[in-house]
N, C-alpha and C positions, 0 to 999 in steps of 0.2 A: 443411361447405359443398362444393359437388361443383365443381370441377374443370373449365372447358369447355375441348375438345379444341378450339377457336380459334373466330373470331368470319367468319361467310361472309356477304356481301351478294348476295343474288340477284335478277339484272333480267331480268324478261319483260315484254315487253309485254299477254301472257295472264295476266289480274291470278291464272285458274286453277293455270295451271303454276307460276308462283311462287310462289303460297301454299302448292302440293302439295312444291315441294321443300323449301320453307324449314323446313314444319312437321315433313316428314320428318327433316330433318337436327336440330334440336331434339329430338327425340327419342330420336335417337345420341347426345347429349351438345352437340351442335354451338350455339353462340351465332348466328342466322340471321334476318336480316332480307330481307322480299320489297318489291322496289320494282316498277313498270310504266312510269316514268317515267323516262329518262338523264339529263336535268338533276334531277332529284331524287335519283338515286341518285349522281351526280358528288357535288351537295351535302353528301351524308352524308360521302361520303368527306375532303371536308374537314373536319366538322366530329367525325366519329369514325375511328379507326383500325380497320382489316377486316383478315383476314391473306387473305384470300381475293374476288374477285370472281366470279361466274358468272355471264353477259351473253348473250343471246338477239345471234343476227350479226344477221336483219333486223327492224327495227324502223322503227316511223314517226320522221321525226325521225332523230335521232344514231342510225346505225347500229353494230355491234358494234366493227367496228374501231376507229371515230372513239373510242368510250366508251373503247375498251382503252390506244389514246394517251393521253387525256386524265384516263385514269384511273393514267397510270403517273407523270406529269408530277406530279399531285398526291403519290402516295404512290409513288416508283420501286422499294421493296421489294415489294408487292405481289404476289402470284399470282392470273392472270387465264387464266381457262378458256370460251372459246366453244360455245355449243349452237347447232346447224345443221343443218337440215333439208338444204341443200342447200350439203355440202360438194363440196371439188373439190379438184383441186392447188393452184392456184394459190391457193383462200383462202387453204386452210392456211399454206401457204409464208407469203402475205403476214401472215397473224395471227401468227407465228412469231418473222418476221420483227421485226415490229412489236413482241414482246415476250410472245407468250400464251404459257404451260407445256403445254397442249396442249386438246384440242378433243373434244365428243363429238357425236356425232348423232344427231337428235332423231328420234321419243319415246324420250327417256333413261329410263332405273331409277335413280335415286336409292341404291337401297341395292346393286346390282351394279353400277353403271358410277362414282355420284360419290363413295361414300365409300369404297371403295377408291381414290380416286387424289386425296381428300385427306387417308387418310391418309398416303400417301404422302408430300405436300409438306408435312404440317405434322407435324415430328418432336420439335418441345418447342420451350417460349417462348424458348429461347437462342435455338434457329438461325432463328426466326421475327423476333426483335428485329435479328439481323445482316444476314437481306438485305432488310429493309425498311432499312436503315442506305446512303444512295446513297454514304457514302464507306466505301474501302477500304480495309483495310493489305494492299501485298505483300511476300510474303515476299520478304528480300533476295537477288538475283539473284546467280549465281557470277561473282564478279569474273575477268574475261580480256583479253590484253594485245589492244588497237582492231586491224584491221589497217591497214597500210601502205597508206596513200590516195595511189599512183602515176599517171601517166598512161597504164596499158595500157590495153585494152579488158577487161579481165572485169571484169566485175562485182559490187560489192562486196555482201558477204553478212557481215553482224555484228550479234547481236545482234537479230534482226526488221529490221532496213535495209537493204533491199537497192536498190542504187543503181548505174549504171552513168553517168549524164546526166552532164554538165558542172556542172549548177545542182546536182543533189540529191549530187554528191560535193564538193562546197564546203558543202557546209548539214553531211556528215558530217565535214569537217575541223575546221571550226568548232566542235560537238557534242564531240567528243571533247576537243579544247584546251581546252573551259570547264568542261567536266565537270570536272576537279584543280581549279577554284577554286569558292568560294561566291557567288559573283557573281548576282543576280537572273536567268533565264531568260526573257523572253516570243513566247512561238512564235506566229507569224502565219501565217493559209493558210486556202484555203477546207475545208470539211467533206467529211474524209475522205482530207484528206492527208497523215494518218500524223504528228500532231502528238503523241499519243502515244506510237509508239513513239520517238519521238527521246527525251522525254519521260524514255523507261526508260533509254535508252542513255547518257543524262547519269547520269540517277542512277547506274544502274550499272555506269560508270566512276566514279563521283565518290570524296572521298576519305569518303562517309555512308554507304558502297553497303551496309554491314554492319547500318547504323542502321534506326530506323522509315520506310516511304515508304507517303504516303498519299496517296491519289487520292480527287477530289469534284467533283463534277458542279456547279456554283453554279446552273444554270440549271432543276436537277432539281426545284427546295423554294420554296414562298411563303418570305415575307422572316424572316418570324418563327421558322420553321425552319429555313432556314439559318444564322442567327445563334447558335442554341441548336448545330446540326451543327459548325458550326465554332469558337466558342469554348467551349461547355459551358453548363452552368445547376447550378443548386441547386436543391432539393428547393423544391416549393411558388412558384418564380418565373413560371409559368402554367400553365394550365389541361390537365393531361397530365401536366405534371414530379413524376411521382412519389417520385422521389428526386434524388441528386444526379450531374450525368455529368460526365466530362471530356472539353470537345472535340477537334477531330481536330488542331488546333494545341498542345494536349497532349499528344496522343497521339503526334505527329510530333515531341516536342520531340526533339532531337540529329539529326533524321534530314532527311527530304524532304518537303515537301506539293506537288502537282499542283493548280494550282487550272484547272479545264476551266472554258470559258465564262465568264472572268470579265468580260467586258462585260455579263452580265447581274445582276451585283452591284447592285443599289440604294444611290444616292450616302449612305443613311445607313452601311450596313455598309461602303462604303469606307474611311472616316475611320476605322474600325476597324480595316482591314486594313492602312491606312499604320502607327497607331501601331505595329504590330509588326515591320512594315519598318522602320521609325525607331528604334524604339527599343527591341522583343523583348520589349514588356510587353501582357497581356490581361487584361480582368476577364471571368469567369462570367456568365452573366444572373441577374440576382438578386443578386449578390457583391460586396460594395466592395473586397473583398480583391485585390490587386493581383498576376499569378504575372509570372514571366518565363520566357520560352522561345526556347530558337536552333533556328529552324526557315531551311534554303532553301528559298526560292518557286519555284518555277517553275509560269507561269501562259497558259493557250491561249485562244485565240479565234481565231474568223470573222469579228468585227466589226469595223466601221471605226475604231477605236476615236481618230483624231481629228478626226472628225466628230461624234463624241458628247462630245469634251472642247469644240468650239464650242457645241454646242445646251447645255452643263452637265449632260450624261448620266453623264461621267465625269469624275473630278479629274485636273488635270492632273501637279500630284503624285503623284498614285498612280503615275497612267504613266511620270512619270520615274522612281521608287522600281523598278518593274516592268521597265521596258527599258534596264534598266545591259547586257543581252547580248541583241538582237534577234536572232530567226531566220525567215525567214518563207521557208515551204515552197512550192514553184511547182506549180501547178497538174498534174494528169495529163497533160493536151494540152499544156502547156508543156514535158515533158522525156518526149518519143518513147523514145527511145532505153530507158528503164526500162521500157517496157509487154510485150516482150517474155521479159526474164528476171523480168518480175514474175508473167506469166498461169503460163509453168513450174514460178514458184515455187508458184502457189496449186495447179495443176493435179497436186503432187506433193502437196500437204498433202491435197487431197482423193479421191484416186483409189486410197488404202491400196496404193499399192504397185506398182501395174498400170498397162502401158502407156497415153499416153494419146495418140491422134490425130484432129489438130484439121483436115476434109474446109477443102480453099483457101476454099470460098464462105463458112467460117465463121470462118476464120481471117485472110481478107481484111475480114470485117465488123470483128472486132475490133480489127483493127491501124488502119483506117479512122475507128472509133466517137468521138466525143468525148470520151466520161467525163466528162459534167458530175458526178458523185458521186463522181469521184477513185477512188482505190486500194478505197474501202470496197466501189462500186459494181460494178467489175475485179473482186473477189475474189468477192461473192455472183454475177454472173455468172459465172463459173468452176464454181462450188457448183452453179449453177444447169445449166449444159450438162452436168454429169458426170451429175448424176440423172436428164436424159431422153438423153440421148444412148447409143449402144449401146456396144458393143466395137469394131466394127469402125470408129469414128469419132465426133467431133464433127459435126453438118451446122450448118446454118442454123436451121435449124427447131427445134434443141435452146436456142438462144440466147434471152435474155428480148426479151421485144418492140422493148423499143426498139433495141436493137442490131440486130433485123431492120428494123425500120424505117426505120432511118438508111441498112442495107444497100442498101434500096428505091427512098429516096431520090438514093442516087448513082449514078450512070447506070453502067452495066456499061461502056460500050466508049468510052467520049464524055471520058477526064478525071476531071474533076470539074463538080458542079453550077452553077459558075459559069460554064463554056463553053458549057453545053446552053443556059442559059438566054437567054445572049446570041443563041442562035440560032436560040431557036423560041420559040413561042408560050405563055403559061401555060396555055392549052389542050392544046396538044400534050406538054406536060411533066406534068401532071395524067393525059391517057390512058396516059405513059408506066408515071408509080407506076404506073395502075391492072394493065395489062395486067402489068407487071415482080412485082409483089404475088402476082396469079394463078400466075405462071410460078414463082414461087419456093414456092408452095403447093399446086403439080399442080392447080391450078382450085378449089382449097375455100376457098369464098367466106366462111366463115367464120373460117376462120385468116386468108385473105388482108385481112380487115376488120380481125381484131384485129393484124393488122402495120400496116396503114396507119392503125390508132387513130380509127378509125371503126364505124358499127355497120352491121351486115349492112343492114340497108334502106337506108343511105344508098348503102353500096358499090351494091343495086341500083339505086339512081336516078341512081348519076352511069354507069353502064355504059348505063345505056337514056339517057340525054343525050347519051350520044358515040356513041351507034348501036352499041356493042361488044359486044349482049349475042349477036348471031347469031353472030359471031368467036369467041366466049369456049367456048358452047354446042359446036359445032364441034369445036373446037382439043381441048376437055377430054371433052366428053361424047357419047354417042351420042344423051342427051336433055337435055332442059331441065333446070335441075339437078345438083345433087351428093350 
């Protein structure tokens, strides 16, 4: 019986080109089915396991990217590869971003562009079964003594923490004091504020920091997979369970488990998760057999989570089981004071070593910026200026959009956008972005579009509405145009 080198789903919406690669890859050995359909090929994906996707970016319907979310959410081990006629930075980045292994562009070769690069990702049914596995073990962390959480001004750097603020050096006082006991954890904070790393700081101060620590996404898996992920099954207990596994509350017995996103746990698998709060006992799916295991919880969310024990979303036991030690991380915009040694800190992880200087107009943006994405969104910004920006600087123009945006939005000389507005017109504040977008774009009306998150023909109809297009013309060009 031969052997297949793994199982690929391939979606084009040219029902041609996907029958031309699928059939090619079958022929290498490859297990490969052609879909033209993204709800169709999503379908499959729940109903059979792929180790591979390969997804056309424009389609009618669910585009590549949407497919690649939605396709990670069902199975988050996955390897997902983009075909695009019409690549650019910024897909890339965002498909990347998003989760794809990487991208080819189309008209592809099959036998010189894709299976060399899957052989690559797919090195044997081991490592193909572990990162399709969305929980983790890590390796345990070198235990070292916390530092001294004083009231100077430098700021603290322990462990991935870095903190300077008033609120995020009480969250790490905290953190560290609970760490020595076994006490339940539940960390609160919206997405992206670094609920994880405290996460690791506990563990790895704790007195388990030696033992197993395992990390799980709850919100990664439909319910019947996460149930089988986190307590285990036996052979034959459904449709898939080819033999018998031990889940990650097994696996973490003596040590840690991270439960992320556990507001999106289903009130059945709660009842499950209390008994082991309660009383350290699980049974396998399929198992009457009863184990016992001492695992500490520590569990995160962004959810309201009691607002969903009103509507019976969540038990309220559970929550109390869960919040014997609350921690709830403040917001980016809520603690200023951290946004500065945090952009240094990212600007030194990414820049291998080399000076890095951030031009005022770009460095004003960021200190300015909200951060609705917290620290996650800081750090891919950061990522994101060092690769278009030069040597001799950071500008504006290196920064992702919204950050120029915002930059746009607040008036240069005037305060802030609450003064201006008090004192002009929404007319006159509308010509302001406009004309402030151009000036920050040297007149290129399409960059100056994508900062103001509109599309080029609108930007021209609202310039010819304010009579600005002969000013603009003028100011930037010797012709009509850029």
């Amino acid at each position: 019986m031969t052997v297949s080198l793994g199982r690929i789903l391939v979606l084009d919406d040219e029902e041609k080109m996907a029958a031309l690669i699928a059939r090619s890859l079958v022929r290498s050995g490859y297990e490969a089915n052609a879909r033209t359909n993204a709800e169709q090929a999503l379908e499959d994906l729940k109903r059979e396991r792929y180790d591979v996707l390969v997804t056309d970016l424009r389609m009618p319907g669910l585009d590549g990217l949407e497919v690649l979310v939605r396709a990670k959410k069902i199975d988050p081990g996955i390897d997902v590869i983009l075909m695009t006629a019409y690549a650019s930075v910024e897909t890339v980045r965002e498909a990347m971003k998003r989760g794809a292994v990487d991208y080819l562009e189309k008209p592809i070769s099959a036998e010189e562009q894709l299976k060399p690069l899957l052989e690559r990702l797919l090195k044997g049914s081991d490592s193909r079964e572990e990162k399709r596995n969305p929980a983790r073990q890590e390796a345990p962390p070198k235990k070292s003594a916390p530092q001294p959480c004083d009231d100077s001004d430098d700021p603290i750097n322990f462990d991935g923490v870095l903190c300077k603020s008033a609120p995020m050096r009480e969250i790490y006082r905290k953190a560290v004091k609970v760490a020595k006991t076994n006490a339940s954890v539940l960390l609160r904070g919206e997405s992206g504020t670094g609920k994880e790393v405290i996460a690791d700081l506990i563990q790895g101060n704790s007195n388990r920091a030696d033992k197993p620590y395992v990390k799980i996404n709850c919100g990664a898996l439909p319910e019947n997979l996460l149930e089988s992920e986190l307590f285990g099954h036996v052979k034959g207990s459904f449709t898939g369970a080819v033999g018998d596994r031990d889940g990650m509350f097994i696996t973490a017995n003596g040590g840690t488990i991270l439960l992320d996103e556990i507001g999106e746990v289903s009130p059945a698998l709660q009842v499950k998760l209390l008994r082991i709060l309660q009383q350290g006992e699980l049974n396998r799916v399929g198992e009457s057999a009863t184990r016992k295991v001492d695992v500490r919880v520590i569990a995160a969310t962004n959810r309201p989570l009691e607002k969903m024990i009103e509507s019976g979303q969540f038990r309220q036991d559970l929550y109390d089981r869960l919040n014997v030690v609350p921690l709830v991380l403040p917001a980016l915009r809520e603690r200023r004071e951290d946004l500065e040694p945090l952009i240094r800190h990212f600007a030194d992880k990414f820049s291998d070593g080399r000076p890095v200087n951030f031009l005022s107009d770009a460095w004003d943006a960021m200190m300015s910026y909200s951060w609705p994405g917290n620290i996650r969104e800081l750090e891919n910004a950061v990522e994101h200026a060092l690769v278009l920006g030069s040597p001799t600087g950071i500008k504006l123009e290196d920064l992702p959009a919204s950050v120029q945006q915002f930059s746009v939005l607040t008036p240069l000389k005037s305060g802030n956008l609450g003064d201006v507005v008090g004192q002009a017109s929404l007319e006159e504040i509308e010509k302001n972005c406009l004309l402030q977008a151009l000036e920050k774009t040297k007149g290129n009306r399409t960059r100056a579009a994508r900062v103001l998150n509109i599309t080029r023909r609108t930007l021209g109809y609202r310039l010819k509405k304010y009579d600005l297009e002969e000013e603009v013309n003028r100011r930037y060009f010797s012709a009509p145009g850029d």
